[in-house]
N, C-alpha and C positions, 0 to 999 in steps of 0.2 A: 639301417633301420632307425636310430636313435633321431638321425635329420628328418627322417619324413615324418617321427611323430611330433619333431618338432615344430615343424611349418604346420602341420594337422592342428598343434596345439596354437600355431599364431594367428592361423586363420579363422578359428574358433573364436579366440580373443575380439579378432577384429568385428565377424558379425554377430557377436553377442553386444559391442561398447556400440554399434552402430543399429543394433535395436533399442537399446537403451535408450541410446540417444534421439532417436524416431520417436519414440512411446510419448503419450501425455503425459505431461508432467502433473503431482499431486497439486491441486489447492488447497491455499490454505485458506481459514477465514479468521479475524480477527475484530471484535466488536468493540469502541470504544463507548465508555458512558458520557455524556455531555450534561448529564445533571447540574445544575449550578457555573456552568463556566459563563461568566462575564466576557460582555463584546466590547470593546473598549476604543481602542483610535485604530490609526489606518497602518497597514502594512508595515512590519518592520520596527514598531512602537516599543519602548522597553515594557512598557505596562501591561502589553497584551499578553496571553495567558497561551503557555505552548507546552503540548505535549510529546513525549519521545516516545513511540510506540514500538514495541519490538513484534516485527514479522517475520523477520530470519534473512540470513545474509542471503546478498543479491538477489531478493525475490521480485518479481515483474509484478507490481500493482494493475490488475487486470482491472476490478468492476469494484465499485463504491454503490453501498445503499445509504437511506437514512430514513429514520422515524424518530422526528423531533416536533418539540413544541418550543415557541420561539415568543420572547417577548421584546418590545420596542418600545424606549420611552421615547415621551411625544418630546422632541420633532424629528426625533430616529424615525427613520421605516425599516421594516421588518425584511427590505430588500436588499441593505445595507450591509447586514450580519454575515459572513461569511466566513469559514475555514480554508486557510492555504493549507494545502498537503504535498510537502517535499520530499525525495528518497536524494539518491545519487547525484552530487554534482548540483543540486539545485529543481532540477527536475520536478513536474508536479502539477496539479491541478487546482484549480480553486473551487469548492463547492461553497454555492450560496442557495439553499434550500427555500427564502422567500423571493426568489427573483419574480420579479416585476408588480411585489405586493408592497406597493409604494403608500406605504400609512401607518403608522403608531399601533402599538396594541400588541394583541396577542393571537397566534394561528399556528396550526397544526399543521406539517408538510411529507408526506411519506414518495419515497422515489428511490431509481438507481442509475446508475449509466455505468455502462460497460465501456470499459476506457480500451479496449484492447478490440471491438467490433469501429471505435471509432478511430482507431489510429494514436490514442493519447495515450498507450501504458506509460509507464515509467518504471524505473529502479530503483532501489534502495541500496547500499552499500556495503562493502563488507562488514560493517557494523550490524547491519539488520534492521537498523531503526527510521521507521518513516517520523517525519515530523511534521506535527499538528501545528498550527499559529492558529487560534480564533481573531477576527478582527473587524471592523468597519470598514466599508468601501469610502464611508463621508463620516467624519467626526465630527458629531454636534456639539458632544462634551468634550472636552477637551483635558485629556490627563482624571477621565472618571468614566463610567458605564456608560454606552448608550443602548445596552440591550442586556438580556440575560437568554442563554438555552435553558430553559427549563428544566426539560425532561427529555430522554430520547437515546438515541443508538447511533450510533456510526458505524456500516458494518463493510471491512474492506476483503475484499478476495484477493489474494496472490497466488503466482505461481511459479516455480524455482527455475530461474534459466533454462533448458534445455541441452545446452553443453555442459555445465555444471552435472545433471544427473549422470551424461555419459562418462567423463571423467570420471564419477565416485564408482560408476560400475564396473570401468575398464580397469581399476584398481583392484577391487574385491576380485574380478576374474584374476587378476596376474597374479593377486596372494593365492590363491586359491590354487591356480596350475605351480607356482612354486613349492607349496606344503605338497602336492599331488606327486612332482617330480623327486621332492627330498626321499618319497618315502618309496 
């Protein structure tokens, strides 16, 4: 008797971690402010200005918005300005919000892309931290500002692996039939 409630209790385990595992995973959302960051030289630059944003270990960066206001000094354009956004290993996107507004000045840009409808997710790592670079595609000034974000949101969606969830739940199940059998 003792064996078949034991396979009763493995086979339970198994199709409970394997709905788990099936099930949509939570999103998360995370907004960052870009008030005041300065766009400075090109990729990689010590001067440029980088944030470490925490979204949670191994979360799959699905979709990026933004509603910003952007300025360019002349002989910047406001197509120039851009944010690298990295998780795991390097991996990542570039968002440039005035693409193909090739002129000095100031403009408003509101949008999203869904990185996970086009095939670009990426990861973040066990650290949980994506990373921000603000930057120029072309440095006008050289070692000083060629743009400022003004005002605005950066707003990133993620969502936790999908093995990751089954794992945490295949656990809570085997504590669970453990305290169940002690007692």
């Amino acid at each position: 008797m003792r064996l078949e409630a034991l396979k009763r209790s493995a086979i339970g385990l198994a199709v409970a971690a394997a709905a788990l595992a099936a099930a949509p995973a939570q999103a998360g959302i995370v907004s960052v402010d870009v008030s005041g960051i300065f766009s400075n030289d090109e990729l990689g630059d010590a001067i440029n200005e980088v944030r470490q944003v925490a979204v949670g270990a191994w979360q799959n960066i699905v979709k990026i918005s933004w509603n910003v206001e952007l300025f360019a000094d002349s002989p910047s354009w406001l197509s120039e300005m851009s944010v690298d956004m990295a998780g795991h290993n390097g991996a990542g996107v570039t968002l440039t919000p005035g693409f193909a507004d090739d002129a000095p000045g100031a403009n408003s840009y509101v949008g999203s892309f869904d990185l996970l409808l086009s095939g670009d997710k990426f990861q973040v790592g066990a650290n949980g931290l994506l990373r921000l670079e603000f930057f120029e595609s072309f440095d006008d000034f050289a070692n000083d500002w060629d743009g400022i974000w003004r005002a605005g949101n950066i707003v990133i969606e993620t969502v936790p692996e999908p093995a990751t969830y089954g794992l945490m739940g295949l656990a809570l199940l085997a504590a669970g039939a453990a305290t169940r059998r002690r007692r």
